[in-house]
py3Dmol code that shows the C-alpha trace and the ligand (Angstrom):
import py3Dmol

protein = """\
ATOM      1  CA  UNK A   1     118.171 111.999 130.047  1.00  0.00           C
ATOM      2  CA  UNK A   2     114.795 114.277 130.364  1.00  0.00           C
ATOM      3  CA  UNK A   3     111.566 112.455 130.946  1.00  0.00           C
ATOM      4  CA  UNK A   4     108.981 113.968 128.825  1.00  0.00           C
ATOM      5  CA  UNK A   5     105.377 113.890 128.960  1.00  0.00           C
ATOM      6  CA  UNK A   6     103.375 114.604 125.380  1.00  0.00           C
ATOM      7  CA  UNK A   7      99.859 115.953 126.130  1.00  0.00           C
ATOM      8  CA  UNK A   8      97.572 115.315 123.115  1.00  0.00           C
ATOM      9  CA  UNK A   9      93.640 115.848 122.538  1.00  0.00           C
ATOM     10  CA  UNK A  10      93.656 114.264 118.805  1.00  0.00           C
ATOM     11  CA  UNK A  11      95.185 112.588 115.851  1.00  0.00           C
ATOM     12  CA  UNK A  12      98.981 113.202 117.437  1.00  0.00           C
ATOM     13  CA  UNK A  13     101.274 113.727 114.434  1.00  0.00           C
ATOM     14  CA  UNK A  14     103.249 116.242 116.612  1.00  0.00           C
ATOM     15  CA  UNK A  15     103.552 113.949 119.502  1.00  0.00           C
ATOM     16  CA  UNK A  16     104.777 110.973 116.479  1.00  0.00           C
ATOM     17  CA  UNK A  17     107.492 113.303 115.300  1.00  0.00           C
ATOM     18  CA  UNK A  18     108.458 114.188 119.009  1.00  0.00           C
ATOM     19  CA  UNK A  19     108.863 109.973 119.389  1.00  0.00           C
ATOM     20  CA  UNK A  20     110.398 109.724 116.396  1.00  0.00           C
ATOM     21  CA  UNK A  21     113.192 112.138 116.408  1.00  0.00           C
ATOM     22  CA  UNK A  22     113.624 111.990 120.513  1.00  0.00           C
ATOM     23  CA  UNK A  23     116.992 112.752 121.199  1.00  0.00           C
ATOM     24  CA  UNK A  24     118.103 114.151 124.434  1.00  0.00           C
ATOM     25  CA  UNK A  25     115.189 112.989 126.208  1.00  0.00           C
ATOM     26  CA  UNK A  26     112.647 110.182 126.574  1.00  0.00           C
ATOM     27  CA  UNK A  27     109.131 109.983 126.098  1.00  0.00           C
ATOM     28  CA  UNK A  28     108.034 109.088 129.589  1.00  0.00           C
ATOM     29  CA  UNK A  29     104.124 109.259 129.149  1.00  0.00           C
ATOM     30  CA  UNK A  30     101.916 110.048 126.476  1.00  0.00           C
ATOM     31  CA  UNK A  31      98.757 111.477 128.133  1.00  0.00           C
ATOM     32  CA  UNK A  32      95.238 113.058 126.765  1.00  0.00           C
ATOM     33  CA  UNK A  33      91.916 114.701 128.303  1.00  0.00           C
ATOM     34  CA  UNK A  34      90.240 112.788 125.065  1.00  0.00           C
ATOM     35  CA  UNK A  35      90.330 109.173 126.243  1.00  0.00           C
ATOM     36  CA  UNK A  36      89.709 107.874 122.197  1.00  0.00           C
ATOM     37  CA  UNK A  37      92.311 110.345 120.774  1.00  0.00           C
ATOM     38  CA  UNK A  38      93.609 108.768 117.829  1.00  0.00           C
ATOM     39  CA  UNK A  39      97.256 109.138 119.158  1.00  0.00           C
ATOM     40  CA  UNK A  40      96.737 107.609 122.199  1.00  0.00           C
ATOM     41  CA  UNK A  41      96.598 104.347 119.657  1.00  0.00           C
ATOM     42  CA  UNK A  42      99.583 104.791 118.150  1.00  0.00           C
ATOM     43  CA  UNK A  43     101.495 105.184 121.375  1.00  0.00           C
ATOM     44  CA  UNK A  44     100.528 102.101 122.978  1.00  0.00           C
ATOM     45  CA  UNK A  45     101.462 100.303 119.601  1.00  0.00           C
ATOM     46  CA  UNK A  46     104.951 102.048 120.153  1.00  0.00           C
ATOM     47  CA  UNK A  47     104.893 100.142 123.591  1.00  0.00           C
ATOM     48  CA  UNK A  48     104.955 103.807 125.566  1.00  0.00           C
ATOM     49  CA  UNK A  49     103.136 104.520 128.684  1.00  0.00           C
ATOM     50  CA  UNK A  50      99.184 106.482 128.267  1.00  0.00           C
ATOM     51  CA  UNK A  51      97.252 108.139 130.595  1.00  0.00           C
ATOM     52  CA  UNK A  52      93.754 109.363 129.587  1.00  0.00           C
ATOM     53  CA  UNK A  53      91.037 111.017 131.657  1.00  0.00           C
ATOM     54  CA  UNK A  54      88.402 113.590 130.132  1.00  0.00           C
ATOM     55  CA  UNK A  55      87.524 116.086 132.510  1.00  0.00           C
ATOM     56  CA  UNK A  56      83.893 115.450 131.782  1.00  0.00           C
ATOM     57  CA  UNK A  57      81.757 114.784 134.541  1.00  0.00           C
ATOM     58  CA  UNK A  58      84.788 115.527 137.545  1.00  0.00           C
ATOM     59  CA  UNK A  59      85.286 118.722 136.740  1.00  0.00           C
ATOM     60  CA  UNK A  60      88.498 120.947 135.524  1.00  0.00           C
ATOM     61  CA  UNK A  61      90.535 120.920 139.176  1.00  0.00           C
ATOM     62  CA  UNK A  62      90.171 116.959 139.832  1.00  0.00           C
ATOM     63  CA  UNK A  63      91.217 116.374 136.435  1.00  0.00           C
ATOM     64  CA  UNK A  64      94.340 118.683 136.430  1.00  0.00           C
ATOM     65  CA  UNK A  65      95.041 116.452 140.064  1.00  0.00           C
ATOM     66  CA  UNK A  66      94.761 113.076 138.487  1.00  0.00           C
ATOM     67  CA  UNK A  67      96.844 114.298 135.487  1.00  0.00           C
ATOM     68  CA  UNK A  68      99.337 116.257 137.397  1.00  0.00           C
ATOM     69  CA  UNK A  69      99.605 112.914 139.850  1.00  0.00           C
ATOM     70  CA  UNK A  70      99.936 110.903 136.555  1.00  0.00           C
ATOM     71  CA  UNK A  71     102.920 112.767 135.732  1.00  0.00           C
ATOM     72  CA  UNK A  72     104.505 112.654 139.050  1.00  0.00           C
ATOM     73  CA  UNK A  73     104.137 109.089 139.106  1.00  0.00           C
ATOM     74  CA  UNK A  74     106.046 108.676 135.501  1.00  0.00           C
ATOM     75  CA  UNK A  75     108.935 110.948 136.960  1.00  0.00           C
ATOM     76  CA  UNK A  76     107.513 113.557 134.051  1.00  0.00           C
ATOM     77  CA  UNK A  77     110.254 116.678 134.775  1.00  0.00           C
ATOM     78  CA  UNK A  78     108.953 118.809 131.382  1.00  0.00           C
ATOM     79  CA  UNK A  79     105.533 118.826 129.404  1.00  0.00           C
ATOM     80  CA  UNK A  80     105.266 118.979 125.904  1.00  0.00           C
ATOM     81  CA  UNK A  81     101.693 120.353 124.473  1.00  0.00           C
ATOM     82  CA  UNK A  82     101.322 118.727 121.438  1.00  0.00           C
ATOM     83  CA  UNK A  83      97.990 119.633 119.547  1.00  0.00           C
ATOM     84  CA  UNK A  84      96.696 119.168 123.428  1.00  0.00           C
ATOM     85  CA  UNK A  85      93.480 121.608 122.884  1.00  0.00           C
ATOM     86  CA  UNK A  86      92.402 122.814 126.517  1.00  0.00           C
ATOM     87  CA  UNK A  87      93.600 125.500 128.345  1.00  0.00           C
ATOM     88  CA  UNK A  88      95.584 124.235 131.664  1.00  0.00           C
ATOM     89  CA  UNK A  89      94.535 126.675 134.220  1.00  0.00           C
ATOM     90  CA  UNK A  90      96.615 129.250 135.959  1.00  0.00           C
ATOM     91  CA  UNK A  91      97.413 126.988 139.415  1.00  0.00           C
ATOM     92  CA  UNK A  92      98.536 123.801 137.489  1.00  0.00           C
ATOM     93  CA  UNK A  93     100.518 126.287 135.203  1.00  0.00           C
ATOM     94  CA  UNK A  94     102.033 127.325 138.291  1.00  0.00           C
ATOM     95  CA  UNK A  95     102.922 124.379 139.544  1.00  0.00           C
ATOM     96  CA  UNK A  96     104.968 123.630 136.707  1.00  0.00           C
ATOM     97  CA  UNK A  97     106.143 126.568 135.664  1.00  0.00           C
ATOM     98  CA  UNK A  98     109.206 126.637 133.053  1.00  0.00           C
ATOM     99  CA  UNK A  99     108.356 123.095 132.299  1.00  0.00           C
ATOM    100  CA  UNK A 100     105.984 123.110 129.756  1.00  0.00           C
ATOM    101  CA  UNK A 101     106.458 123.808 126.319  1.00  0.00           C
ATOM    102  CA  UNK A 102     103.624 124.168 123.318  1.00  0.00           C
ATOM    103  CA  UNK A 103     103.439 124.493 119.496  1.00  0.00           C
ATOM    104  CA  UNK A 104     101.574 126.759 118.171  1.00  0.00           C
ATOM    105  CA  UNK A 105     100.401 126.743 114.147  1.00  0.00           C
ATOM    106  CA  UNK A 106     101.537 130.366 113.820  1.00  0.00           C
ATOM    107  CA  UNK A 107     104.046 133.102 113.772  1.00  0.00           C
ATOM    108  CA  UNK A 108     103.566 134.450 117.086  1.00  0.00           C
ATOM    109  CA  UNK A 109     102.902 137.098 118.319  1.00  0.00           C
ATOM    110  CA  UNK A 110     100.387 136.573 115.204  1.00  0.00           C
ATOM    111  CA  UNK A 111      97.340 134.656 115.554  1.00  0.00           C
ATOM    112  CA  UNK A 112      96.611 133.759 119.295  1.00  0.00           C
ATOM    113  CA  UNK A 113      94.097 131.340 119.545  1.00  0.00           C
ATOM    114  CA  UNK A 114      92.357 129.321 117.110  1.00  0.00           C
ATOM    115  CA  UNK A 115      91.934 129.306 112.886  1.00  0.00           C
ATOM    116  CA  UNK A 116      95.088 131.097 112.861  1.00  0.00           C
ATOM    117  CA  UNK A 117      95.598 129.883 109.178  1.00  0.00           C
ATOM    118  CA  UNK A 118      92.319 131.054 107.619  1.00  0.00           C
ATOM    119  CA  UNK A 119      93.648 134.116 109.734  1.00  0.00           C
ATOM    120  CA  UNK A 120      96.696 134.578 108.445  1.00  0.00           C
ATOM    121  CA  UNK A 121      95.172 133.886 104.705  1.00  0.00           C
ATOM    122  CA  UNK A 122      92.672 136.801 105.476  1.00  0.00           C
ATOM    123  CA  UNK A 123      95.974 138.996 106.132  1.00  0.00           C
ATOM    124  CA  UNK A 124      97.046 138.488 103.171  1.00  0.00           C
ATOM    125  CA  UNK A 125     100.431 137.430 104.716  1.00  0.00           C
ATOM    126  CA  UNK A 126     103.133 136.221 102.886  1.00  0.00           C
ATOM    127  CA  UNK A 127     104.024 133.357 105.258  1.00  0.00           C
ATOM    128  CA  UNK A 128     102.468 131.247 107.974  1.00  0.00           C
ATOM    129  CA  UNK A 129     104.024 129.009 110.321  1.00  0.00           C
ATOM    130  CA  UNK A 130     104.638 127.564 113.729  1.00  0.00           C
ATOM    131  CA  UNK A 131     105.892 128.689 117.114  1.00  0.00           C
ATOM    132  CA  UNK A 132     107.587 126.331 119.847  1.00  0.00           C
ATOM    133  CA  UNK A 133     106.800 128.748 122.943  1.00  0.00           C
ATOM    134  CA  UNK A 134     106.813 128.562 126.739  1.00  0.00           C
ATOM    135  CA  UNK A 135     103.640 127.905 128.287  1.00  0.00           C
ATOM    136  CA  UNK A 136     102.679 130.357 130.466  1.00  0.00           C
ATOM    137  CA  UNK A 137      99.216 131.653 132.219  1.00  0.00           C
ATOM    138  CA  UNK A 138      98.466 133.858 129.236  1.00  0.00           C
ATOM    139  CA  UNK A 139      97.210 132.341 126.034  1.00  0.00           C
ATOM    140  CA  UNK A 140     100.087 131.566 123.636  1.00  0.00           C
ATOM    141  CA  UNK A 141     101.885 134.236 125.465  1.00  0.00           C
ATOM    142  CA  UNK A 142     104.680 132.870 126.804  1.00  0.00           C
ATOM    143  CA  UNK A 143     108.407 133.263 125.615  1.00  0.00           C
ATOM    144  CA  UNK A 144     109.494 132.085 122.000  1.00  0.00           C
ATOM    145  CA  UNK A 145     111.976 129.765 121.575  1.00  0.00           C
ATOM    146  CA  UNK A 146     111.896 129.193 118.291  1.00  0.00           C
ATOM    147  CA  UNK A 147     109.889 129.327 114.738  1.00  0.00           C
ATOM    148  CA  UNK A 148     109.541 128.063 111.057  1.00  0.00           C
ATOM    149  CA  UNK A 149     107.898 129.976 108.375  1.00  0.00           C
ATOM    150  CA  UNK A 150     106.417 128.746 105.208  1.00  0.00           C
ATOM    151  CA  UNK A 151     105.050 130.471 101.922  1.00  0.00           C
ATOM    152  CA  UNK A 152     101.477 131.561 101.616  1.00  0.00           C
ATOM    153  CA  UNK A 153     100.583 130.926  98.217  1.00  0.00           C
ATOM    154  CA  UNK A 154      97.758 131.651  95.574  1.00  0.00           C
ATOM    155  CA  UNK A 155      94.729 129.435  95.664  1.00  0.00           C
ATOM    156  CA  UNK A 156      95.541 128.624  99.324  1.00  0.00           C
ATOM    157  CA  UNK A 157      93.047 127.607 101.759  1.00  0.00           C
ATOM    158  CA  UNK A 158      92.971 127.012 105.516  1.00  0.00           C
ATOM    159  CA  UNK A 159      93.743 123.173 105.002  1.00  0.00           C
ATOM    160  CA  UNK A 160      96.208 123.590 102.408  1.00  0.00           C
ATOM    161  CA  UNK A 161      98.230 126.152 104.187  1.00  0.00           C
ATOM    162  CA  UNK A 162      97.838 123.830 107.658  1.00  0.00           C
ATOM    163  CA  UNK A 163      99.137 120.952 105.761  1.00  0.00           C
ATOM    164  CA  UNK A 164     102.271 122.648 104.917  1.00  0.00           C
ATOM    165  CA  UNK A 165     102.396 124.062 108.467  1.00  0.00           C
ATOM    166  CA  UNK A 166     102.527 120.789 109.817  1.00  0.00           C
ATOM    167  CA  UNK A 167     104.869 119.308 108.230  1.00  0.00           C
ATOM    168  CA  UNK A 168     107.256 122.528 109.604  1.00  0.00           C
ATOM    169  CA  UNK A 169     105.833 121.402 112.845  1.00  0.00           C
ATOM    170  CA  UNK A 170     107.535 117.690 112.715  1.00  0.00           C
ATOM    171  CA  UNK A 171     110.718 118.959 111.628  1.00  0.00           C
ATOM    172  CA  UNK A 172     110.965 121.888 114.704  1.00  0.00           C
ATOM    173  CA  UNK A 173     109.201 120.877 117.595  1.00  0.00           C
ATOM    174  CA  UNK A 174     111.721 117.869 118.234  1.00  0.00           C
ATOM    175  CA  UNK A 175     114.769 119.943 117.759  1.00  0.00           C
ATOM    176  CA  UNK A 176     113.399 122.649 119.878  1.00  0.00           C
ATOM    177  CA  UNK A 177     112.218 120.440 122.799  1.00  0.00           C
ATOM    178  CA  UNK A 178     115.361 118.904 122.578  1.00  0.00           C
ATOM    179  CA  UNK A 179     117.188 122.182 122.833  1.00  0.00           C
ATOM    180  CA  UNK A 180     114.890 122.780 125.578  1.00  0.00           C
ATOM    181  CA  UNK A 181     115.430 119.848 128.269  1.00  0.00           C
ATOM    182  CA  UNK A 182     118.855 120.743 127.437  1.00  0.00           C
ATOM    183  CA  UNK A 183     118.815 124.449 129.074  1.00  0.00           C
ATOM    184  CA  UNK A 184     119.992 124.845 132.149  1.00  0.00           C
ATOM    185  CA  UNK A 185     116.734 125.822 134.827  1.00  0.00           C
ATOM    186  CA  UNK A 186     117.791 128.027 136.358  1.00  0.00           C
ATOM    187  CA  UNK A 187     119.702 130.335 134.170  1.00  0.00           C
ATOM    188  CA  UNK A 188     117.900 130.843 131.157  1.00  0.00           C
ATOM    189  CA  UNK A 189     114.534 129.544 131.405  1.00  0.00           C
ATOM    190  CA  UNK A 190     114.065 132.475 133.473  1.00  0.00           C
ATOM    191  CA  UNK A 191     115.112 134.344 130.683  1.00  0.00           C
ATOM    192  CA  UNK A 192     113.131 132.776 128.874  1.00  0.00           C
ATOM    193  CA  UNK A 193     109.643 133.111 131.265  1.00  0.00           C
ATOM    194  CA  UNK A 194     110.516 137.266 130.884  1.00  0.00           C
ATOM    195  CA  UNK A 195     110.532 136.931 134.791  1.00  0.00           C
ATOM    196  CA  UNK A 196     110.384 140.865 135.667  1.00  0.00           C
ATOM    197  CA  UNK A 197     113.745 142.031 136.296  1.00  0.00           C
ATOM    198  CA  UNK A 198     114.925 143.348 139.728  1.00  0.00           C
ATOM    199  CA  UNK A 199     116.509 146.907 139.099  1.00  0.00           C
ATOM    200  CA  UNK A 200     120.014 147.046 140.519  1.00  0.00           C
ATOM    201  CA  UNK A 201     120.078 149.840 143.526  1.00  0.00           C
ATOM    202  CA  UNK A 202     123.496 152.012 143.255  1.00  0.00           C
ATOM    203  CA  UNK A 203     124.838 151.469 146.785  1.00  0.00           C
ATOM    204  CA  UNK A 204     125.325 154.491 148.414  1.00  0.00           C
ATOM    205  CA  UNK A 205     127.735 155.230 151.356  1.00  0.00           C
TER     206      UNK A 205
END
"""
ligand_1 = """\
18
LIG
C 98.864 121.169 115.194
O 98.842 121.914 114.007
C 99.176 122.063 116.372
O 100.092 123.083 116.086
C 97.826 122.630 116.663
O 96.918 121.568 116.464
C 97.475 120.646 115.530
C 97.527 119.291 116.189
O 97.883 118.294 115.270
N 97.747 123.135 117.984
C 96.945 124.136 118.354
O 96.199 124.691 117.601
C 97.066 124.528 119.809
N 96.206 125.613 120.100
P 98.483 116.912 115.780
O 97.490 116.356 116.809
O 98.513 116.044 114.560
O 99.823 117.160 116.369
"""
view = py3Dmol.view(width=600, height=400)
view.addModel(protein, "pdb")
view.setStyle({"model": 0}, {"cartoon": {"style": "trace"}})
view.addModel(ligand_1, "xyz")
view.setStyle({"model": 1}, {"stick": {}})
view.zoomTo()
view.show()
């Protein structure tokens, strides 16, 4: 079974859902950069391993080190971003690329970023949603592998419209990560990472 690591910075209902519905793998570590994240709470009450660090003070790089040691140690083999609010930078990215997955509270490639539902109310869209995507160097940029769409409806705000995102969120991301640990490596996560292709030669002679 996959060992999973949940990375969280907050309240953690994504990272609940992902405990809650685990199937295919097991929830290894849950881990923050907010040491009093609500989540963090919840998980120990579940009896499941927590790491927390803020980067405060150490500085970005030491902070990736202890976390990326912290993972090691739990025998971590994919990450899931879960509401986890800082950008991991390019080298720890690197290190595990193909291994970490994120949700993302829109339709992407809509709304990169943050406020994406005030955003997508602005639009005047017709739906908002979620995307379960590879994390990759680039900001929510990284291969889809999967989404759920919900209305957008009169008198909607930004909190209304999240609250009906989320609850799309609990019922895809576990499914999806599941699908996920499931893929063979090799064979399509490259697919999936949009690795550039090599352009067969026609041998001549
Ligand atoms: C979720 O809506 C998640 O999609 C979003 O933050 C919320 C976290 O809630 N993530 C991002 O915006 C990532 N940039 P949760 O802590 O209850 O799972």
């Amino acid at each position: 079974e996959a060992s999973v690591a949940i990375l969280i910075s907050g309240r953690g209902s994504n990272m609940m859902a992902l405990v809650e519905q685990a199937r295919g793998y097991r929830v290894a570590l849950v881990a923050s950069d907010k040491p009093d994240a609500a989540g963090l709470d919840w998980a120990k009450q579940r009896g499941l391993a927590t790491w927390a660090l803020s980067p405060r003070g150490i500085g970005k790089a030491a902070y990736e080190a202890a976390l990326d040691t912290a993972l090691r140690d739990a025998g971590v083999g994919t990450i899931a971003l879960a509401g986890y609010m800082r950008l991991l930078s390019d080298d720890f990215v690197a290190r595990w690329r193909g291994r970490i997955v994120n949700i993302h509270p829109s339709l992407l490639p809509k709304y990169k970023g943050l406020d994406t539902h005030a955003r997508a109310i602005e639009a005047g869209d017709a739906f908002g949603g979620c995307s379960v995507h590879v994390v990759t160097e680039e900001l929510d940029g990284g291969a889809v592998l999967g989404q759920s769409q919900v209305p957008i409806v009169a008198g909607d705000d930004a909190d209304t419209l999240a609250a009906r995102v989320l609850t799309a969120e609990h019922a895809l991301y576990p499914h999806m990560l599941a699908e996920f640990v499931m893929t063979p490596f090799d064979r399509v996560r490259d697919t999936a990472l949009k690795l550039p292709e090599v352009e067969e030669r026609p041998s001549h002679g």
